[in-house]
ZAMI-949971 format. One line per 5 residues: their letters; for each residue x, y, z of C-alpha. Coordinates in steps of 0.2 Angstrom, whole numbers, plus 2048, in hexadecimal, padded with zeros to 3 digits. Example, Ala and Ser with C-alpha at 12.3 -4.5 7.8 and 13.67 -1.06 7.14 Angstrom:
# residues 2
AS) 83E 7EA 827 ~ 844 7FB 824
//
This chain:
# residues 266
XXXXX) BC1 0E0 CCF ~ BD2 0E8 CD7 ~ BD2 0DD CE7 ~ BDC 0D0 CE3 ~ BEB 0DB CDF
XXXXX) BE7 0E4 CF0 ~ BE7 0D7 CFB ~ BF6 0D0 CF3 ~ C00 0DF CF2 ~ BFA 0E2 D06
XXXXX) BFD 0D0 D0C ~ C11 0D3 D02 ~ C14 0E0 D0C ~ C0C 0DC D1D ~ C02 0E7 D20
XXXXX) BF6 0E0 D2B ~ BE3 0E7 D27 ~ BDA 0EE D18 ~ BCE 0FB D1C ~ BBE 0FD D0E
XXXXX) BB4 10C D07 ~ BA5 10A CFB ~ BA4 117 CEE ~ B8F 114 CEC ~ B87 115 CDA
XXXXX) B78 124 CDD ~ B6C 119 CD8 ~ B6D 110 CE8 ~ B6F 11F CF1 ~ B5E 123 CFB
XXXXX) B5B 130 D0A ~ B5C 121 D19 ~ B6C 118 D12 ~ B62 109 D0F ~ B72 101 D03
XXXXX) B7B 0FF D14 ~ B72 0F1 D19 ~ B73 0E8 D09 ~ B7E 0DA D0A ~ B82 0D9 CF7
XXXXX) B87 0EA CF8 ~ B99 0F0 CF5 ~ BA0 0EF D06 ~ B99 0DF D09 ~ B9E 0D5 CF7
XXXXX) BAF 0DC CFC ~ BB2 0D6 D0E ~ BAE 0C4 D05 ~ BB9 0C7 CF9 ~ BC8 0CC D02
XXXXX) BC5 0BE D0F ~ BC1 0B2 D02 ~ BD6 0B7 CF9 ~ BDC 0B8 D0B ~ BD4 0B3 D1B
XXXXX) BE4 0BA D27 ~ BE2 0CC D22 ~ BD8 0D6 D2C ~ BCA 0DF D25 ~ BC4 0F0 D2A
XXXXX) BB2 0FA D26 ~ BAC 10A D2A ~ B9A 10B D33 ~ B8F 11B D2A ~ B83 11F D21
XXXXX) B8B 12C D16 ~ B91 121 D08 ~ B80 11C D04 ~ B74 12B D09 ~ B6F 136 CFA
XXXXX) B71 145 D07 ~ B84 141 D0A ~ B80 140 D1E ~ B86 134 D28 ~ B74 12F D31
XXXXX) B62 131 D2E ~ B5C 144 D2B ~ B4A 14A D32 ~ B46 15E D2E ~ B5A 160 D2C
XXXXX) B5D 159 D3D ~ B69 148 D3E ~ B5F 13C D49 ~ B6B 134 D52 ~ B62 124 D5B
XXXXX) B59 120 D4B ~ B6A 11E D42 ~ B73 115 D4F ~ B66 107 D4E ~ B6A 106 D3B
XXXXX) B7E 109 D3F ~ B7B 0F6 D4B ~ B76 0EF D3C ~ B82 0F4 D2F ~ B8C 0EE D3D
XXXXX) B89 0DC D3F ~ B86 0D9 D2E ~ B98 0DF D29 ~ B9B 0D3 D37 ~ B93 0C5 D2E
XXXXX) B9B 0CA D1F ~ BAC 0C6 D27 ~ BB1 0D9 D2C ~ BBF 0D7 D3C ~ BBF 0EC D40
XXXXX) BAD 0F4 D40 ~ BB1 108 D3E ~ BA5 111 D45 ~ BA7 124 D3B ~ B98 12C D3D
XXXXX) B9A 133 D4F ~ B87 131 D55 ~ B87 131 D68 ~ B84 121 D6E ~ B88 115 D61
XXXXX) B97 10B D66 ~ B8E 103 D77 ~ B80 0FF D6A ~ B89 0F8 D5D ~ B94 0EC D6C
XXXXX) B83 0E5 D72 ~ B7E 0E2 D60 ~ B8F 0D9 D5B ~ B8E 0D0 D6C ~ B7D 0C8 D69
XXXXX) B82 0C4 D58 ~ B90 0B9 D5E ~ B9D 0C5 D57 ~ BA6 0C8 D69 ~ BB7 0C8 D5F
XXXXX) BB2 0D5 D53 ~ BB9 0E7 D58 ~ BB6 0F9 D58 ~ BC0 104 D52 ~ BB7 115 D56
XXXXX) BBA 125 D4C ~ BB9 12D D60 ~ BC1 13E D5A ~ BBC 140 D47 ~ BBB 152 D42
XXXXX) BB0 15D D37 ~ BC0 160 D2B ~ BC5 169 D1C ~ BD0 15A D18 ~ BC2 14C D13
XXXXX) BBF 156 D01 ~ BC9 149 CF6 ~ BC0 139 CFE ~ BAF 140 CFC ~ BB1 141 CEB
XXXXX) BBA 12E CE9 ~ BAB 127 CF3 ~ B9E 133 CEB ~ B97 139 CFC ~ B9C 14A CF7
XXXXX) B8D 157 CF3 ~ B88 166 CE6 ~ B85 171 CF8 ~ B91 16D D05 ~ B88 164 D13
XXXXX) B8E 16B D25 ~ B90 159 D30 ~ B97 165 D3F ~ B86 160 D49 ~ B8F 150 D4C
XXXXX) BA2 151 D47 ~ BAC 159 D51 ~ BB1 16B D53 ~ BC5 16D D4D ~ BC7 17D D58
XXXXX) BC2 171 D67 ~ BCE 164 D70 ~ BC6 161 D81 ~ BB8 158 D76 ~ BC2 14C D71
XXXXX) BC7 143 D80 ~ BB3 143 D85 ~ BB0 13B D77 ~ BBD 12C D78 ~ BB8 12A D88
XXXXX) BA6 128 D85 ~ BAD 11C D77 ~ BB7 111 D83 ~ BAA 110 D8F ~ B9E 10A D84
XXXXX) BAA 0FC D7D ~ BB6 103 D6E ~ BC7 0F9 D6E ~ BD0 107 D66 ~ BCE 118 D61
XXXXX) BCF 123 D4F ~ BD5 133 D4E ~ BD1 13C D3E ~ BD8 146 D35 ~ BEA 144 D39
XXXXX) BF8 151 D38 ~ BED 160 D3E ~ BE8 154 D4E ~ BF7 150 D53 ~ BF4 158 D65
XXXXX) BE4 14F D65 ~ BEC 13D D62 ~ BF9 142 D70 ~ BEE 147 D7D ~ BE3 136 D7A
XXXXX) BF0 12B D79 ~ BF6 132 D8A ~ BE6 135 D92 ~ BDF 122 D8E ~ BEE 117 D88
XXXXX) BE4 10E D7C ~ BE9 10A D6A ~ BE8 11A D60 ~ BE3 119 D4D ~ BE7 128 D43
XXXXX) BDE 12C D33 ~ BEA 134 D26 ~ BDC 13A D1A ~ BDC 13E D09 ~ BDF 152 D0A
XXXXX) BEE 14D D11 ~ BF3 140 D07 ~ BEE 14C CFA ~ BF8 159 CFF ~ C06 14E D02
XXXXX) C06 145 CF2 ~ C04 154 CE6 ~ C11 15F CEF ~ C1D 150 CE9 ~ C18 14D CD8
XXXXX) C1C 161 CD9 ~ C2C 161 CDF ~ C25 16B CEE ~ C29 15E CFA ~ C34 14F CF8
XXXXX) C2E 13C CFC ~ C36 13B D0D ~ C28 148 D14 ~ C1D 136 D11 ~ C26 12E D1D
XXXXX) C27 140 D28 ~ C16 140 D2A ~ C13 12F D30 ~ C21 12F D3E ~ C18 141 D44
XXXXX) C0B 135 D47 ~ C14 127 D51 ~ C1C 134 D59 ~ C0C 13B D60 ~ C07 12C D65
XXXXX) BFD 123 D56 ~ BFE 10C D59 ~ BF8 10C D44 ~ BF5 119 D37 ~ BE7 117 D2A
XXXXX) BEF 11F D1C ~ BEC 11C D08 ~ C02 11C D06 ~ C01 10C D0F ~ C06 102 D00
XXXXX) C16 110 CFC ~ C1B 111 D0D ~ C19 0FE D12 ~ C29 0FB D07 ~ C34 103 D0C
X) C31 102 D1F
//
């Protein structure tokens, strides 16, 4: 019911893409994430939507289960293990159905092995050859999700450990691994998330690959950032700080919820 002033607000102030997170009533919740493939659901009525107020703006969706599992995983669980191949096959098809819906940027964030070749192929034989990837290659099993999880309600009563298939933060070698395994198997670009504690990460992949670089300035850190301000801690220009400590390392676009503040006054 908000879009329209979104999009608007978004299109004054040129910022090229919208990206979309579903924040999933419970009741539609279920233990395989079955509301992912529905194409009435959140996600989906809102990639109409924002096509519908403005065709030219590109539209961006994250590719997981999370959002709609009552178990706050990313993929399909069996005797507490993740089944990785299992969920991929259900990842495709969220896929191409947020490509039917109008999505320009699938987001794969689940960091299952495997799952960008498999989701290429599907787009491919879908006739959606100009749809692109945007892996989360190096997305880390951070402290700094906590405020999202709660807007999106993937959050849980026990905190559910996801370092089986994000990745290590003590690790960097990983990380290029994994973005090269990405590339290979068809990712136009490349997500690094979260952002200020990675910035040696987005560094090294930048210069190791030379592909465009995402960053993912996340909600601890925009939480951090915010309050400190409305504190007196830190004044507005640490915003703007922030953000060039990204360009600086390397970062071609930053996915970041100051977008809107920021956007004017750049």
């Amino acid at each position: 019911d908000k879009l329209n002033n979104v999009v608007n607000s978004t299109s004054r102030a040129r910022i090229p893409l919208i990206a979309i997170f579903p924040n999933t009533p419970k009741s539609k919740k279920d233990f395989y994430g079955s509301e992912a493939l529905n194409e009435n659901n959140l996600v989906c009525k809102a990639i109409r939507k924002i096509k519908k107020i403005n065709p030219e703006i590109g539209v961006m969706a994250d590719v997981a289960l999370d959002p709609y599992t009552n178990h706050g995983h990313d993929g399909i669980i069996k005797k507490k293990q993740v089944l990785n191949d299992e969920t991929v096959q259900i990842l495709s098809e969220q896929a191409v159905l947020q490509a039917e819906m109008g999505c320009d940027v699938i987001a794969p964030s689940d960091m299952m092995d495997g799952r960008v070749g498999v989701i290429r192929k599907s787009l491919d034989k879908n006739n959606f050859k100009d749809v692109q990837i945007l892996s989360y290659s190096a997305k880390y099993a951070s402290s700094f999700y906590g405020p999202f999880r709660n807007a999106i309600g993937s959050s849980q009563k026990n905190k559910i450990n996801k370092k089986t298939y994000q990745m290590d933060y003590r690790n960097s070698d990983e990380a290029i691994r994994e973005v090269a395994l990405d590339i290979k198997e068809g990712a136009d670009f490349v997500m690094i998330k979260p952002g200020l504690p990675y910035l040696d990460i987005i560094k090294s992949v930048k210069e190791t690959f030379k592909i465009p670089v995402f960053v993912y300035q996340v909600s601890g850190e925009y939480s951090m950032i915010k309050n400190s301000i409305k504190k007196g801690i830190l004044d507005k220009e640490s915003v703007i700080e922030s953000l060039v400590s990204f360009k600086r390392s390397g970062a071609s676009a930053i996915v970041t919820y100051f977008a809107l503040e920021i956007a004017k006054k750049i």
